[in-house]
C-alpha positions in Angstrom: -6.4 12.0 -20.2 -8.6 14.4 -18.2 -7.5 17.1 -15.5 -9.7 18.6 -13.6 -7.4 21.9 -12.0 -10.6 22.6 -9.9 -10.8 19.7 -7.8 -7.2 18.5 -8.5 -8.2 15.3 -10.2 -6.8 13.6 -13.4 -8.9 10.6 -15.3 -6.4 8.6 -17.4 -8.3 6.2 -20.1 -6.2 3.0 -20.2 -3.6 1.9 -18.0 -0.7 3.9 -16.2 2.4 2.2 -15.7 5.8 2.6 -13.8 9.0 1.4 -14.8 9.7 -1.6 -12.9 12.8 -3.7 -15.0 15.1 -5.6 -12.7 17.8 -3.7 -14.5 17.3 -0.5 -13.1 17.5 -1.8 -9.4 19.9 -3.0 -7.1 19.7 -4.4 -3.5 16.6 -5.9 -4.2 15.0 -7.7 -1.2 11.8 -9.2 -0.4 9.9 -7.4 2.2 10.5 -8.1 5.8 7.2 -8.3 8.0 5.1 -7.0 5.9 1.8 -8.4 7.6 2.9 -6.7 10.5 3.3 -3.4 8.4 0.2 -3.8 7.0 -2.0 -4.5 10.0 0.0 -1.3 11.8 -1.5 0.6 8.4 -5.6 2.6 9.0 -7.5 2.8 6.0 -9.9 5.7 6.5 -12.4 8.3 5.1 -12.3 11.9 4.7 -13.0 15.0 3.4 -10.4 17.3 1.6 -10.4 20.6 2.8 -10.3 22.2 -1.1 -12.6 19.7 -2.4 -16.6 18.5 -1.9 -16.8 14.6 -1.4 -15.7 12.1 1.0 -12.7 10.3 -0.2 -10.3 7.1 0.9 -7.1 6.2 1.7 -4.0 6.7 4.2 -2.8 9.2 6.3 0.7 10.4 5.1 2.0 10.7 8.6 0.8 7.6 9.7 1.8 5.5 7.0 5.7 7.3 7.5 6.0 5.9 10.8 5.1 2.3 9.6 6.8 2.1 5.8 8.8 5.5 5.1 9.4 4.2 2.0 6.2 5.0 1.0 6.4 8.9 2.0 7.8 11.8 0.4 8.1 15.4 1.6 8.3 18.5 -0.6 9.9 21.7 0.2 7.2 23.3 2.1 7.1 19.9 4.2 4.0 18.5 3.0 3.5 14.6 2.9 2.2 12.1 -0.3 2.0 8.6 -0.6 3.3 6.3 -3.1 0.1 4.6 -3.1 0.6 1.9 -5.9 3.7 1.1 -4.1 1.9 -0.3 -1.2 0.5 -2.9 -3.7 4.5 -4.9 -3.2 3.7 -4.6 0.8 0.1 -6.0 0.1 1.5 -8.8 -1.6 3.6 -9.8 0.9 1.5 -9.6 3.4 -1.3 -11.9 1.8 1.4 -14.6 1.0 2.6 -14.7 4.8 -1.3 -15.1 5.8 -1.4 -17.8 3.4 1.3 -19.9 5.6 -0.2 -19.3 8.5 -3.5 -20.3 6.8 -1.8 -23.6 5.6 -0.2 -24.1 9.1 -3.9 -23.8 10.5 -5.2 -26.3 8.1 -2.4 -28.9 8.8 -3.1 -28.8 12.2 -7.1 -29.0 11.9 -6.2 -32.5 9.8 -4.0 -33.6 12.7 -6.5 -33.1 15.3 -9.0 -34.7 13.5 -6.8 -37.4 12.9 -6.5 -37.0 9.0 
């Protein structure tokens, strides 16, 4: 693992995981809307103001309005996303385009008369 305290960056060789066992949750539900969610979501660039480069990703703000979930806010009231939690709305959201992908084909076969 790498840190770099100058531009606030940390490079971890292999793979970071989170704790994720069913038996530390309760009230589990499957995500409601969360096509909607994600279409309501803007991906965008930018430039930190500490840091050279132009980055990616979310605006805390933004995203707090749409999934709150996702958002945390520390003492001095400053935002951070969960990112690799957005990964469960992403999921849910391709598997509801899916439907209405399969609902499009069925009805392209029944106009065609197949």
């Amino acid at each position: 693992m790498q840190i770099d305290l100058t531009n606030n960056n940390m490079t971890v060789g292999g793979t970071v995981t989170a704790s994720s066992d069913v038996r530390f949750k309760k009230n589990i539900a499957t995500i409601q809307d969360a096509l909607d969610k994600v279409l309501n979501m803007r991906g965008v660039t930018f430039e930190r103001l500490e840091t050279p480069g132009t980055e990616i990703g979310v605006i805390a703000q933004e995203i707090e309005e749409v999934v709150p979930e996702l958002v945390t806010t520390d003492g001095n009231g400053f935002k951070a996303v969960a990112y690799a939690n957005i990964t469960a709305l992403l999921i849910e959201a391709v598997k509801a385009q899916q439907v209405q992908i399969n609902e499009l084909r069925d009805e392209i076969k029944k106009l065609k008369g197949e």
